[in-house]
MIMAR-669230 format. One line per 3 residues: number of its first residue (from 0); for each residue x, y, z of N, C-alpha, C. Coordinates in steps of 0.001 Angstrom, whole numbers. Each point is the difference from the previous one (the first is absolute). Example, Ala and Ser with C-alpha at 12.3 -4.5 7.8 and 13.67 -1.06 7.14 Angstrom:
REM MIMAR-669230
0 = 13190 -5690 7800 -890 1190 0 900 1200 0 | -350 1050 -720 820 1190 60 -770 1090 730
This chain:
REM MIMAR-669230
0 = 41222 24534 -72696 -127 -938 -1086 1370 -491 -457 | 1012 948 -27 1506 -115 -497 561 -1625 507 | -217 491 1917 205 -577 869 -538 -1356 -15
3 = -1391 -135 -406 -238 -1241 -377 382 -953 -1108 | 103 487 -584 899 -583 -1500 1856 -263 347 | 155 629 417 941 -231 834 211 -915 986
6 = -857 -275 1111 97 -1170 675 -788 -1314 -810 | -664 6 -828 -114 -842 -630 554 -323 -1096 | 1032 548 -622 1162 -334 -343 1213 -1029 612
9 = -41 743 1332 938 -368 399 149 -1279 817 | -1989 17 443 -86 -1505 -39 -98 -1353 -1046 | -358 450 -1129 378 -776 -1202 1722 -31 348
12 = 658 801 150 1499 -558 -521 382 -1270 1132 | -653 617 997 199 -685 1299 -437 -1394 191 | -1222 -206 -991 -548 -1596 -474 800 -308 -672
15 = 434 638 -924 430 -955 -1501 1513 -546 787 | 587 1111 412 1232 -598 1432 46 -1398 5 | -1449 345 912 25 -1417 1138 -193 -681 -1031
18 = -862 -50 -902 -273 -1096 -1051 1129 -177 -217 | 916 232 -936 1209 -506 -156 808 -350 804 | -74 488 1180 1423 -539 784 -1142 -1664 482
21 = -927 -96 -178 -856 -1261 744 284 -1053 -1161 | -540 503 -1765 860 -975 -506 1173 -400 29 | 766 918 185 1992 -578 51 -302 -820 779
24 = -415 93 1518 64 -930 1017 -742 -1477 -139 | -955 26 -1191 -784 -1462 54 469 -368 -1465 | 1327 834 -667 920 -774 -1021 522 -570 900
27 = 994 990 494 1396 -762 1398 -254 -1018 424 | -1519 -151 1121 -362 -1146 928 -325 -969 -1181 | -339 62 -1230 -93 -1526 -626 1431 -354 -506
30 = 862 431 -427 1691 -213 -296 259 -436 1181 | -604 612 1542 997 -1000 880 -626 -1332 407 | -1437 5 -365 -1049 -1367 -386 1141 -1068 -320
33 = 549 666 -1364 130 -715 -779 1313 -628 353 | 618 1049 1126 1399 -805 -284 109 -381 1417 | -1052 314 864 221 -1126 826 -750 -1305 82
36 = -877 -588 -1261 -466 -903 -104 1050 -992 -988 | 1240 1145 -364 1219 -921 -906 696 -309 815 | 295 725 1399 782 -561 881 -458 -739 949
39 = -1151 -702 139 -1096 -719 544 1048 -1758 -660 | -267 688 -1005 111 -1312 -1631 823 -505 539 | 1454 960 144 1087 -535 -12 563 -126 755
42 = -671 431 1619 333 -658 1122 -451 -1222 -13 | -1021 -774 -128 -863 -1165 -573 1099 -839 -518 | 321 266 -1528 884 -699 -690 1411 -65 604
45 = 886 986 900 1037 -370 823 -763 -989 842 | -642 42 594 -393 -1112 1355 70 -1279 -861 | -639 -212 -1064 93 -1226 -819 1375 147 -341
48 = 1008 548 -379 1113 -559 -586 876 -504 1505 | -89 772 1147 302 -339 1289 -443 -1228 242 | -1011 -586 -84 -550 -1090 697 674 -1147 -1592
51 = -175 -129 -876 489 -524 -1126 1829 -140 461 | 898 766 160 962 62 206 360 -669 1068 | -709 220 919 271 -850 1352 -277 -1700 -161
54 = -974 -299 -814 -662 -1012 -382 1672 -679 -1001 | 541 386 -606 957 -702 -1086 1130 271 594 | -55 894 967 1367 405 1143 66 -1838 1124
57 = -888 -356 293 -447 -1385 707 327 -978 -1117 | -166 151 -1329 9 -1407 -507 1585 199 -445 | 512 652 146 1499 -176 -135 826 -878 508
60 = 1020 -935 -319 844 -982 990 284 597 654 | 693 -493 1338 792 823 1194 1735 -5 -882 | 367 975 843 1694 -278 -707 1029 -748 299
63 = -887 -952 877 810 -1103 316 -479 -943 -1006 | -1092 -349 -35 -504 -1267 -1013 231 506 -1683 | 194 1417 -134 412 598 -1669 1645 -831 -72
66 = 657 40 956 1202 -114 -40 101 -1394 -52 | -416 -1208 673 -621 -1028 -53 180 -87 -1845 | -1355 325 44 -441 -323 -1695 1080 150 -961
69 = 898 819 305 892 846 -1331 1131 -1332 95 | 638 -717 1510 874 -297 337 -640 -1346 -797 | -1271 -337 -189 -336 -1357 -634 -199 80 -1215
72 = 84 1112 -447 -374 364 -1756 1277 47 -389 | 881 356 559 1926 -391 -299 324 -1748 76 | -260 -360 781 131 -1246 407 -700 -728 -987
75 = -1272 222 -520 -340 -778 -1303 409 280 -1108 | 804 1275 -169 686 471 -1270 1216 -707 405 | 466 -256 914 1367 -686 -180 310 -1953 171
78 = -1573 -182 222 254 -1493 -46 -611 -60 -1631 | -779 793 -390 -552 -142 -1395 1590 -138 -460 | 1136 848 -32 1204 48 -603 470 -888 382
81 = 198 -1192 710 311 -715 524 -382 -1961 -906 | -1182 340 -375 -1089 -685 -797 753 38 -1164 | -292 932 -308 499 170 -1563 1597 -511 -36
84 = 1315 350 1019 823 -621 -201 45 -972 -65 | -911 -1164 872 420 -1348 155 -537 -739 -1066 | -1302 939 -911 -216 -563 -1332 890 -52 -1070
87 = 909 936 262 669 377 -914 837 -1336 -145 | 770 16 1496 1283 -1347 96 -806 -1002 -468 | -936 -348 249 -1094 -1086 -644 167 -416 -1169
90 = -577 1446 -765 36 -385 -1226 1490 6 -759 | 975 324 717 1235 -169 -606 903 -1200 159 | -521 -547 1308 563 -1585 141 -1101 -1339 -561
93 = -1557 794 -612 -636 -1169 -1188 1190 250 -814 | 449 985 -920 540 476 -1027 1142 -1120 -46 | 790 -68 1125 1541 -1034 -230 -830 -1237 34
């Protein structure tokens, strides 16, 4: 009888065990649910910032035609200065 109380003891400890070590394991497996459905996300959202980037990487001038542009955005700042001087002599030879 000892003996039986005894192994049925010892199979209770031996359930409650497994019971617990079975919940830890179906906490664990939903935390890694969880975080590999965040790294799901955010492989997702890199591929979009990749494809976005590449997309405004194309609409960029080349650095030949940037250089272009800059060399004509000087060139209108310096005939604009140019303008303004010859108004100036203008209005200083109405003046005499």
């Amino acid at each position: 009888m000892l003996r039986l109380r005894l192994l049925v003891l010892a199979l209770l400890g031996a359930a409650a065990a497994l019971g617990v070590t079975l919940l830890l394991q179906r906490q664990e497996a939903g935390m890694l649910r969880s975080e590999l459905a965040l790294r799901r996300e955010s492989r997702a959202a890199l591929a979009r910032l990749r494809a976005e980037n590449a997309q405004l990487a194309q609409q960029l001038p080349a650095a030949a035609q940037l250089a272009a542009m800059r060399a004509d955005h000087a060139a209108v700042l310096r005939l604009r200065a140019e303008v303004e001087a010859v108004r100036d002599d203008v209005q200083q030879r109405e003046r005499m």
